[in-house]
C-alpha positions as a LaTeX table, in Angstrom:
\begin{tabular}{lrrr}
\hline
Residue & $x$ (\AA) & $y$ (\AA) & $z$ (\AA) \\
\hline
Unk1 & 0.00 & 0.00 & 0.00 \\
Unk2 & 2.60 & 2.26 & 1.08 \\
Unk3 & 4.18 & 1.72 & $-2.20$ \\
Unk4 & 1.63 & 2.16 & $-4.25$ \\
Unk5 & 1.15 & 5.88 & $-2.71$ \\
Unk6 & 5.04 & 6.50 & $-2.78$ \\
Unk7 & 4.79 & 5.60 & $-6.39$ \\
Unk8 & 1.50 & 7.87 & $-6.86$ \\
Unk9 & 3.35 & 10.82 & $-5.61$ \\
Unk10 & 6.62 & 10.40 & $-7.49$ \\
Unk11 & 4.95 & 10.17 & $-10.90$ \\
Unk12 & 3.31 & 13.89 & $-10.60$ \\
Unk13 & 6.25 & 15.31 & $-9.56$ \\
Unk14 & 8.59 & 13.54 & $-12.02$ \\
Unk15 & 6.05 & 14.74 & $-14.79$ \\
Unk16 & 6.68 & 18.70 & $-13.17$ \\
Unk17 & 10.09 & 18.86 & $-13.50$ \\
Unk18 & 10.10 & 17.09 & $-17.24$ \\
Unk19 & 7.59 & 19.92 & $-18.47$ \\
Unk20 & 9.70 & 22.49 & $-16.62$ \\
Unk21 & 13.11 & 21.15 & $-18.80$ \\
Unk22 & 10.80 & 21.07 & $-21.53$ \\
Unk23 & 9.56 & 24.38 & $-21.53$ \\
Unk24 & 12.89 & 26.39 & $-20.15$ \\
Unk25 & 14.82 & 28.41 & $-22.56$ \\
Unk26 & 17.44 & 27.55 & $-24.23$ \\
Unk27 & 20.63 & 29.61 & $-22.36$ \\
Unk28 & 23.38 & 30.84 & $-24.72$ \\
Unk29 & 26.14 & 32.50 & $-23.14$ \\
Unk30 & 28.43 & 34.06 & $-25.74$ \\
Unk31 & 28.54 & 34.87 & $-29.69$ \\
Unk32 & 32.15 & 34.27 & $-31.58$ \\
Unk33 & 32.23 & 36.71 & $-33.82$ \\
Unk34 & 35.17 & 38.36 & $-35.79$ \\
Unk35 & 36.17 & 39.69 & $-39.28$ \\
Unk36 & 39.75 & 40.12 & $-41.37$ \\
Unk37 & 41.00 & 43.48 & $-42.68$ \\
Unk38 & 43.45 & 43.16 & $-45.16$ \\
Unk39 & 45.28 & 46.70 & $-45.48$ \\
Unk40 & 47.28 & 46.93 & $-48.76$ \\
Unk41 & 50.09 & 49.99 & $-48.76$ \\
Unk42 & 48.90 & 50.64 & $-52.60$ \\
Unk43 & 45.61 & 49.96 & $-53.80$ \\
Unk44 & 46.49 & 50.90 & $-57.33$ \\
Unk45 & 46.55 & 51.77 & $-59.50$ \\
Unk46 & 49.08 & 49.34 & $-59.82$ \\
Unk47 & 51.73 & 48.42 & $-62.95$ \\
Unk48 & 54.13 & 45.35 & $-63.94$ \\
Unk49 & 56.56 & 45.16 & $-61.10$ \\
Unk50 & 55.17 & 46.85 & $-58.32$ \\
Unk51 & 55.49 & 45.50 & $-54.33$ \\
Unk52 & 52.73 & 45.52 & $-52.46$ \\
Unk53 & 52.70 & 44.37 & $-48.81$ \\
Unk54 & 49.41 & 43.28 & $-47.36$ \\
Unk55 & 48.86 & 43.78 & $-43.07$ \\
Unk56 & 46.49 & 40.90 & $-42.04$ \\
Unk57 & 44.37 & 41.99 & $-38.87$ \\
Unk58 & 41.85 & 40.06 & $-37.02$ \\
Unk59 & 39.31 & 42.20 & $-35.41$ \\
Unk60 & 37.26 & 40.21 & $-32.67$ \\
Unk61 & 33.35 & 41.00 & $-32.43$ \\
Unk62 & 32.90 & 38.12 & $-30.22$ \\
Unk63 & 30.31 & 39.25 & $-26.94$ \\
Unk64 & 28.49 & 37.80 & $-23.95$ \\
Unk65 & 24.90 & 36.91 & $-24.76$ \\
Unk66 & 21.26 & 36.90 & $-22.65$ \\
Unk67 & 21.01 & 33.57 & $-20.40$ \\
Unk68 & 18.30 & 32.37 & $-17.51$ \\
Unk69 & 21.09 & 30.83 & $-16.10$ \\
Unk70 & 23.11 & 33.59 & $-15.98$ \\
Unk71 & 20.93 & 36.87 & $-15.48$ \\
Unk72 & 23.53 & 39.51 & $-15.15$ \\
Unk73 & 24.89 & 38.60 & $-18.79$ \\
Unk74 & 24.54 & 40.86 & $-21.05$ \\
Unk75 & 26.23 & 41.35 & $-24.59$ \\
Unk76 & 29.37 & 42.51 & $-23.32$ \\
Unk77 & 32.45 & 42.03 & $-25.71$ \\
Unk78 & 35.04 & 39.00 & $-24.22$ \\
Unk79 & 38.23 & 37.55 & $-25.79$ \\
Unk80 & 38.66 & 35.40 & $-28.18$ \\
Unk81 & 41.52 & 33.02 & $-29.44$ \\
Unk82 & 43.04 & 32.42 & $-33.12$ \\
Unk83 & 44.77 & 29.25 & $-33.77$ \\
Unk84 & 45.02 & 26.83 & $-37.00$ \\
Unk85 & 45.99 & 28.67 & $-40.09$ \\
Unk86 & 44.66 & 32.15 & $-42.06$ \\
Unk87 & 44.66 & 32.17 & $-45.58$ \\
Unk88 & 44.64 & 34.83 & $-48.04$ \\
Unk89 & 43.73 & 34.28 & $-51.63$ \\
Unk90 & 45.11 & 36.20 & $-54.21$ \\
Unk91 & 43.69 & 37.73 & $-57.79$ \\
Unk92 & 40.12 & 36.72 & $-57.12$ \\
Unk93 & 37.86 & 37.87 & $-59.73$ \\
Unk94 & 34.22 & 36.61 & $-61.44$ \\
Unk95 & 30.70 & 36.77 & $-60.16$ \\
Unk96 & 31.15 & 35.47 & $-56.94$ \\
Unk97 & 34.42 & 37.09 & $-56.27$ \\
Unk98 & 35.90 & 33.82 & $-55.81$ \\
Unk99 & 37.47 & 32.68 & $-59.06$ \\
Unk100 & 41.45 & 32.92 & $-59.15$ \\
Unk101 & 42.32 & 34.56 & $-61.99$ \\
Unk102 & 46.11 & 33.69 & $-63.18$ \\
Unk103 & 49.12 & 35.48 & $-63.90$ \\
Unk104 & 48.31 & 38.54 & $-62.35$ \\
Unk105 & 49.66 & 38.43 & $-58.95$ \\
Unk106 & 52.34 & 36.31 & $-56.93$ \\
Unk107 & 53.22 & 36.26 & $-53.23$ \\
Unk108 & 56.98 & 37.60 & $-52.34$ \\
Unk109 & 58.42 & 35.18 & $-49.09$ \\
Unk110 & 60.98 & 37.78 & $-46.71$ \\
Unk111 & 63.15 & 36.72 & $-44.42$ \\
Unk112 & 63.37 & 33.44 & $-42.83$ \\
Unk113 & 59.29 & 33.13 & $-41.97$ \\
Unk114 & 58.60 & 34.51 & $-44.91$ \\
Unk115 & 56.45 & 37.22 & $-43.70$ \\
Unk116 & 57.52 & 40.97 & $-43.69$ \\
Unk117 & 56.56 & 40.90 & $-40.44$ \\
Unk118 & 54.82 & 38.81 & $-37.77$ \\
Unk119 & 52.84 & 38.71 & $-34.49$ \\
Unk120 & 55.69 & 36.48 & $-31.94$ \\
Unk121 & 53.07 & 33.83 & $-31.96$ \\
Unk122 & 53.07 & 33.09 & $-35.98$ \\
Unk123 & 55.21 & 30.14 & $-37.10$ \\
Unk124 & 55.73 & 31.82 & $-40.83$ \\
Unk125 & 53.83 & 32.83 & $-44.03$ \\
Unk126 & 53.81 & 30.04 & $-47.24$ \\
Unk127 & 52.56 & 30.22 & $-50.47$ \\
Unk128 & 49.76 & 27.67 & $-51.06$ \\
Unk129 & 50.55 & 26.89 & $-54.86$ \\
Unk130 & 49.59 & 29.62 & $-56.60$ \\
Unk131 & 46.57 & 31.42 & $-55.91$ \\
Unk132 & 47.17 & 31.83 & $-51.91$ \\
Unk133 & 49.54 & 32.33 & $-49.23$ \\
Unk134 & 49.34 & 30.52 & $-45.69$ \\
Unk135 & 50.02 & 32.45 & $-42.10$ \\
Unk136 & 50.28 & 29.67 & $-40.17$ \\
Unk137 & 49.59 & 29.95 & $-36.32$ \\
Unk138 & 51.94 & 28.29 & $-33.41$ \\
Unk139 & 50.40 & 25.67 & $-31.34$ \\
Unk140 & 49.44 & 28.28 & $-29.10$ \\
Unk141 & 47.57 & 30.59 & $-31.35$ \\
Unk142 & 46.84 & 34.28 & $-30.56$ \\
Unk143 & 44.67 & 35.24 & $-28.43$ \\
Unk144 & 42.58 & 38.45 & $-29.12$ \\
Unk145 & 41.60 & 41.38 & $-26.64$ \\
Unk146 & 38.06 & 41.97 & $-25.90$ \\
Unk147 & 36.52 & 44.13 & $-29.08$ \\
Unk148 & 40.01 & 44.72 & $-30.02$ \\
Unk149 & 42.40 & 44.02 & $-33.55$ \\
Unk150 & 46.07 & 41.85 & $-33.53$ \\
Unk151 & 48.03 & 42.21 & $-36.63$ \\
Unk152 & 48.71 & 38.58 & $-37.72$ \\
Unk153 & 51.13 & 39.32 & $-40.25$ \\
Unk154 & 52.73 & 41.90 & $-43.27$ \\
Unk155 & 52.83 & 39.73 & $-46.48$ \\
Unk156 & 54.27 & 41.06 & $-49.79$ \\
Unk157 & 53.06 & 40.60 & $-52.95$ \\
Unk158 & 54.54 & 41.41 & $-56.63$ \\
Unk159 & 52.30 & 42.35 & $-59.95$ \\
Unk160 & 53.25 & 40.54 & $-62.82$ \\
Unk161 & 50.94 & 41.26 & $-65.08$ \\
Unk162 & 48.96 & 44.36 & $-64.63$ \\
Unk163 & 46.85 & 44.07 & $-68.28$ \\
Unk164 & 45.01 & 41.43 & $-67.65$ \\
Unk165 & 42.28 & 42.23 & $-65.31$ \\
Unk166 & 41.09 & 46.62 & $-64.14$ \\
Unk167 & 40.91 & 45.27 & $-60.69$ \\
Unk168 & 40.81 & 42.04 & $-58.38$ \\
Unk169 & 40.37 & 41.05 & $-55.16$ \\
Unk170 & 42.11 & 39.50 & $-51.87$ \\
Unk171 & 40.15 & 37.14 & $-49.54$ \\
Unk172 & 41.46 & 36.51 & $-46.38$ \\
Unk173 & 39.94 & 33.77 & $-44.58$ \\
Unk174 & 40.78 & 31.91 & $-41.30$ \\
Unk175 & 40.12 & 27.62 & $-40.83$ \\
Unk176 & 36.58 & 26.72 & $-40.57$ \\
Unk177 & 35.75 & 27.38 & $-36.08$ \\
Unk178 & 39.51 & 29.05 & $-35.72$ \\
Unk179 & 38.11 & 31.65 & $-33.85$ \\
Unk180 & 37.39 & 30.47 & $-29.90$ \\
Unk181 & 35.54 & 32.32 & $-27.43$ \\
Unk182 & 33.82 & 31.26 & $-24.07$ \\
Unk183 & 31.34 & 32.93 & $-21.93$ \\
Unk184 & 32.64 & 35.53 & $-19.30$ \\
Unk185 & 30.27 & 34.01 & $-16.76$ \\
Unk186 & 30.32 & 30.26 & $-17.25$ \\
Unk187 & 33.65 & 29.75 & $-19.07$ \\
Unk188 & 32.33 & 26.37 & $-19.63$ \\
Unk189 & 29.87 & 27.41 & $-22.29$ \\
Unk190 & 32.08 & 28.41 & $-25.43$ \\
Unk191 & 31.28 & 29.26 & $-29.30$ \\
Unk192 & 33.56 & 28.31 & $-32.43$ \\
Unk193 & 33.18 & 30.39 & $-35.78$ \\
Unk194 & 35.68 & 31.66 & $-38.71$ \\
Unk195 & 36.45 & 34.96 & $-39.89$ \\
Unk196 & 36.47 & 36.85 & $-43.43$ \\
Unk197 & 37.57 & 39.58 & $-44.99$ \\
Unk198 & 38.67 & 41.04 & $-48.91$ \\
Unk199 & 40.24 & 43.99 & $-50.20$ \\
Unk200 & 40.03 & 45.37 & $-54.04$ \\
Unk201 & 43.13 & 45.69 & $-55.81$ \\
Unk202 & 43.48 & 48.20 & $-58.79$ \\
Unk203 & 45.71 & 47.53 & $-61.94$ \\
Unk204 & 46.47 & 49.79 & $-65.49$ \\
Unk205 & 44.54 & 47.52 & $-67.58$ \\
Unk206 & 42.29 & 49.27 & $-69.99$ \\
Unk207 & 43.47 & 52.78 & $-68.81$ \\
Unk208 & 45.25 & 53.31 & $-72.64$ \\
Unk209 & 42.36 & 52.79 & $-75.26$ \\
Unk210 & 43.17 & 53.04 & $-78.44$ \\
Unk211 & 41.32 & 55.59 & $-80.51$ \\
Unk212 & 37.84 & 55.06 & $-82.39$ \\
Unk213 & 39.38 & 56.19 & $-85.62$ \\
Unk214 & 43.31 & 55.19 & $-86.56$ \\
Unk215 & 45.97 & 57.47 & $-84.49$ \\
Unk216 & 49.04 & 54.64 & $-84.39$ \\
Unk217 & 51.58 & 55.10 & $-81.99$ \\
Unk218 & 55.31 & 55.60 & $-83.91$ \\
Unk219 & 59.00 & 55.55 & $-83.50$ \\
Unk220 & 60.70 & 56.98 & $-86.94$ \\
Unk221 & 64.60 & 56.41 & $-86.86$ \\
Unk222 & 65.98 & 59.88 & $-88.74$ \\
Unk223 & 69.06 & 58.55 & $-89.46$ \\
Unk224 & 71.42 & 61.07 & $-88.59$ \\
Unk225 & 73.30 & 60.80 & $-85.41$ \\
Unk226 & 72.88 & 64.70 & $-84.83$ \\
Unk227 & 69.13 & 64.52 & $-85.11$ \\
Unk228 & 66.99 & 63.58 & $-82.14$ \\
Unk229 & 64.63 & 60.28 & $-83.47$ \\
Unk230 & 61.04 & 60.76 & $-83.44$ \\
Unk231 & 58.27 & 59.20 & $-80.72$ \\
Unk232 & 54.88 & 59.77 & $-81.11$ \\
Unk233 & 51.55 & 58.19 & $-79.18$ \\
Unk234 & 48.20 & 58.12 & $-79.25$ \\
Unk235 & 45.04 & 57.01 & $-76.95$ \\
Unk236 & 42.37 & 57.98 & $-74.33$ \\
Unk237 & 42.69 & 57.51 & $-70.33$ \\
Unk238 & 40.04 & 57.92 & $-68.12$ \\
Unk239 & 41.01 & 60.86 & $-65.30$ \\
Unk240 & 39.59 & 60.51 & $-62.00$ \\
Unk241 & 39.99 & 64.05 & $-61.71$ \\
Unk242 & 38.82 & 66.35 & $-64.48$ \\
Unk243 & 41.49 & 68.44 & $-65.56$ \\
Unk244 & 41.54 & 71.81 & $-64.75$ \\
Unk245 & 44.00 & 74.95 & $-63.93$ \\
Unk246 & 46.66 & 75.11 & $-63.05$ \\
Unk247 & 47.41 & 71.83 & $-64.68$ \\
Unk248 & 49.20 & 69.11 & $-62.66$ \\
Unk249 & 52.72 & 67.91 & $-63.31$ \\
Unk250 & 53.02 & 65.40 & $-66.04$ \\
Unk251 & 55.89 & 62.80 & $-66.95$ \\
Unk252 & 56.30 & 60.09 & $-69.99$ \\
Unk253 & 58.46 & 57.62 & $-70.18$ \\
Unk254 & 59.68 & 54.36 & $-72.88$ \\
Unk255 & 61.11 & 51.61 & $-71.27$ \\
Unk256 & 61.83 & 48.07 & $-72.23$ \\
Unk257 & 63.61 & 44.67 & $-70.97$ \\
Unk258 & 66.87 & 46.23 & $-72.15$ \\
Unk259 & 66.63 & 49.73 & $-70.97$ \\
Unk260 & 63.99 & 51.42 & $-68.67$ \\
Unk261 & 63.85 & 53.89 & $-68.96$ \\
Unk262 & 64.83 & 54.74 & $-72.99$ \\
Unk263 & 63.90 & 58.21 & $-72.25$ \\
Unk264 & 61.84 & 59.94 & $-69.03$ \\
Unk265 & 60.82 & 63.73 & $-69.53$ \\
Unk266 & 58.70 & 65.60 & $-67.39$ \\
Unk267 & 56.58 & 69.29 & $-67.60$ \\
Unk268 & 56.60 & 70.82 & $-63.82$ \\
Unk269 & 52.47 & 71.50 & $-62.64$ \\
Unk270 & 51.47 & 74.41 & $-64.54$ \\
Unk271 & 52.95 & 73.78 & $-67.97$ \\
Unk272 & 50.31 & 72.56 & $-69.54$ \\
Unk273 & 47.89 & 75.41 & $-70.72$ \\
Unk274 & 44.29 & 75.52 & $-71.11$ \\
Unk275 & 43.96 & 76.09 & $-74.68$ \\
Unk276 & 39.43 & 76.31 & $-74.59$ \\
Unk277 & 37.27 & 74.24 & $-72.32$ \\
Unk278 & 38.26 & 70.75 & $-71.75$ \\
Unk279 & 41.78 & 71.13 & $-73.61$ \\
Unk280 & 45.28 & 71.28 & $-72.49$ \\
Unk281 & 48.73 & 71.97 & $-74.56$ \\
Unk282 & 52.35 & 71.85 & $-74.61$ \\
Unk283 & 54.91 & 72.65 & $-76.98$ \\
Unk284 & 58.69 & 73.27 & $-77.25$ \\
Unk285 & 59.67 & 73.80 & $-80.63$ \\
Unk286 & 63.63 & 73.36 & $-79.83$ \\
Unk287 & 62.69 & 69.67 & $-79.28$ \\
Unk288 & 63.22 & 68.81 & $-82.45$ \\
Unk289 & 67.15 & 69.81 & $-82.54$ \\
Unk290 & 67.46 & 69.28 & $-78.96$ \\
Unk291 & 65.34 & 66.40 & $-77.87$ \\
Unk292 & 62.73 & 66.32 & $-75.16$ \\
Unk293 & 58.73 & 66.35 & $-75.00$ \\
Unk294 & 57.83 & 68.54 & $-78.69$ \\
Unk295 & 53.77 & 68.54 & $-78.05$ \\
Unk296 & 51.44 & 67.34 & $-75.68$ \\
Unk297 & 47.62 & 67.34 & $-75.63$ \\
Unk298 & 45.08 & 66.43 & $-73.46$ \\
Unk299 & 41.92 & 66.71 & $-74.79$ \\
Unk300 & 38.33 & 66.13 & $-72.90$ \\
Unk301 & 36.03 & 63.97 & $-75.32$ \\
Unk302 & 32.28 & 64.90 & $-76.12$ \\
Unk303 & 29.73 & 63.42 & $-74.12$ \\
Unk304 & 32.41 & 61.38 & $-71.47$ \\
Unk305 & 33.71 & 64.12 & $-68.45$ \\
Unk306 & 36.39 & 61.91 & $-67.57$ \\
Unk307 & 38.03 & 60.36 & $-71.05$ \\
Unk308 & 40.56 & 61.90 & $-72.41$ \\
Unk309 & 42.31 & 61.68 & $-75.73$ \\
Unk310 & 46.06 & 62.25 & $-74.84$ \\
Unk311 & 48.61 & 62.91 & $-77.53$ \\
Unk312 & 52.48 & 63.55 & $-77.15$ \\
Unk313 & 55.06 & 63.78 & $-79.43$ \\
Unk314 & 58.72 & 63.38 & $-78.36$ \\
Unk315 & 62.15 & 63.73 & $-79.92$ \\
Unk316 & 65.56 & 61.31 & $-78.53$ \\
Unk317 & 68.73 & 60.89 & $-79.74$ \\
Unk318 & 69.22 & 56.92 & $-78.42$ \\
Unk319 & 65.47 & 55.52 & $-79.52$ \\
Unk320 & 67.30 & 54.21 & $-82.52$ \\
Unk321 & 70.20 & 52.31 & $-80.45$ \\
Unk322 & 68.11 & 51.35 & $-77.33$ \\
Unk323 & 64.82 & 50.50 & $-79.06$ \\
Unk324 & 65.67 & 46.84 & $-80.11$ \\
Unk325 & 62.82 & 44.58 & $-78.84$ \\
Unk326 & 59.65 & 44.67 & $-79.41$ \\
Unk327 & 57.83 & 44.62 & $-76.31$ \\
Unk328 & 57.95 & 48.39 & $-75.10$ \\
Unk329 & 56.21 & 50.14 & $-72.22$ \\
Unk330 & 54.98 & 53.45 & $-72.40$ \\
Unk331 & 54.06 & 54.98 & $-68.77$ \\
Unk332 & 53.12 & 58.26 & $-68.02$ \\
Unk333 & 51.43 & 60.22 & $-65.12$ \\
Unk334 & 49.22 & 63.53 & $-64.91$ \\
Unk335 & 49.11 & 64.70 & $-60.79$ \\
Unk336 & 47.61 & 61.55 & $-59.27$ \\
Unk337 & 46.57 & 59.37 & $-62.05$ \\
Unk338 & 49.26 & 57.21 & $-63.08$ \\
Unk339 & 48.86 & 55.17 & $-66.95$ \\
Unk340 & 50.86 & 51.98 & $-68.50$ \\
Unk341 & 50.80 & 50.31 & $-71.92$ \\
Unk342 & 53.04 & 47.54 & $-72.56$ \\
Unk343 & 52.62 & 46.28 & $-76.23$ \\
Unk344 & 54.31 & 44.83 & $-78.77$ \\
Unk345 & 55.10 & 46.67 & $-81.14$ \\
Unk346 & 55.62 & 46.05 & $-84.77$ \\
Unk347 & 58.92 & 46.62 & $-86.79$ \\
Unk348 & 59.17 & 48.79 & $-90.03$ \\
Unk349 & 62.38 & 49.58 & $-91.62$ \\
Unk350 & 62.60 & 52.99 & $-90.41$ \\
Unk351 & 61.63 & 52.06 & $-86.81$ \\
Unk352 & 58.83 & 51.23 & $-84.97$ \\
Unk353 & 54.57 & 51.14 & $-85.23$ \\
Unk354 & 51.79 & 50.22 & $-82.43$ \\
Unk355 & 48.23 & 50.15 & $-83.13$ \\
Unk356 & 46.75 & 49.83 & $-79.35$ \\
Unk357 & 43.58 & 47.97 & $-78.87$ \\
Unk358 & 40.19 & 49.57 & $-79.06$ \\
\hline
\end{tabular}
């Protein structure tokens, strides 16, 4: 009998404190949260050649979150810790951002690690074949202040081809639950997540358009050693700027594998002159005899602010002795904006001809 009634008032209570577990909150104690910022010293725009070194942060979001079991948490931000390896992919271009795009960038190892420079708990940086390089983490990883930023690590990077692509991207990316953070109250209860982050990277392609009607670029040998040789080019640039007095400085140069530069001439800000609205000029007439820049325009095109037809016409004494291969680079600057065309060009018996793509 007695039994029975123990058993009687067991089962009620048992069925109590199953409906109570049943209908209690769920209690979450913390959020991991964080993101990547991937600071490049020169976004662009950038030619064949050029160094870049890339600072890899980690900023940590992670926070405290609302629990019953805990009522005094709240959402404020806790540490977090970094361990495995972070990743950042390089040229990434297409739809999604995520397609590696070839040829265009490579990564630069310093030093012994590798890395340019390092936080004292990174083992070294690695290139991961081709399209990525690999900041690998000690043991230990790094652990990262409360709603604060560590930098992981400096990595350099080279352009080798700067025609290929206007701009790409860099992903940086940490290991899939990398990123480690626990609840301030019950350091029990913890959270695992990954971090992101990308960066745009701009290159010369398309900046030199050839005209919409024929203007070829030329090199004329003159055949005496006393006369300066003849340069001449032709295209439109896009200015992100307009153009306006008093003009910036502007520079030219011709370089190739064998020389670079073949020639480099420069007019100081100012020396370019407004000419009527939308059009700037320079000439030296003693170019001819004495070499240097003979005529430059910059001309504003209907209908487009910020395209510009640019020609220049230069005079050199060694274009005939220097200008021996065919793939040549033509680079000049006005103020900020900075333009490349390497092409190859085409041989004719009195020097040189270039046609540049439309």
């Amino acid at each position: 009998m007695s039994r029975n009634v123990r058993g009687l008032l067991l089962f009620p209570s048992f069925l109590l404190l199953f409906s109570f577990l049943l209908a209690a909150p769920t209690a979450y104690a913390v959020q991991t949260g964080g993101s990547i910022s991937l600071y490049p010293t020169d976004w662009g725009r950038l030619h064949d050649g050029d160094l870049v070194d890339v600072v890899v942060t980690l900023n940590n979001t992670s926070t405290d979150t609302p629990a019953t079991d805990a009522p005094a948490d709240g959402v404020a931000p806790v540490p977090a810790q970094l361990s495995g390896t972070v990743t950042v992919f390089l040229a990434l271009g297409g739809p999604d951002g995520m397609t590696f795009v070839p040829g265009v960038l490579k990564f630069v190892p310093v030093g012994g690690s590798g890395c340019v420079a390092q936080n004292g708990n990174v083992l070294g940086c690695t290139a991961s074949g081709a399209d990525s390089v690999d900041i690998k983490l000690k043991p230990a990883g790094i652990t990262l202040p409360a709603n604060g930023s560590v930098d992981v690590a400096t990595i350099r990077i080279q352009v080798l081809n700067a025609q290929i692509a206007p701009e790409l991207g860099l992903k940086g990316m940490t290991e899939p639950g990398a990123l480690h953070a626990c609840s301030s109250s019950t350091p029990s209860v913890c959270a695992d997540c990954e971090a992101t982050g990308c960066t745009t990277l701009i290159f010369t392609a398309d900046t030199v358009k050839g005209c919409p009607h024929p203007c070829p670029a030329r090199i004329i040998f003159r055949g005496d050693m006393a006369t300066p040789d003849f340069f001449e080019f032709h295209g439109l640039i896009k200015l992100t700027t307009p153009l306006s007095s008093p003009s910036p400085a502007f520079a030219v140069s011709l370089s190739n594998a064998l020389f670079a530069p073949i020639f480099s001439f420069t007019i100081p800000a100012g020396g370019l002159k407004e000419e009527g609205s939308g059009v700037f000029t320079f000439n030296d007439n003693n170019a001819r005899t004495a070499g240097g820049l003979a005529f430059v325009k910059i001309a504003q095109r209907d209908g487009t602010p910020d395209v510009y037809k640019i020609d220049i016409q230069a005079f050199d004494a060694s274009l005939e002795s220097k200008t021996t291969v065919p793939n040549m680079t033509v680079k000049f600057s006005l103020g900020s904006d900075v333009f490349q065309s390497t092409n190859d060009w085409t041989p004719k018996p009195n020097g040189w001809f270039l046609n540049l793509p439309r």
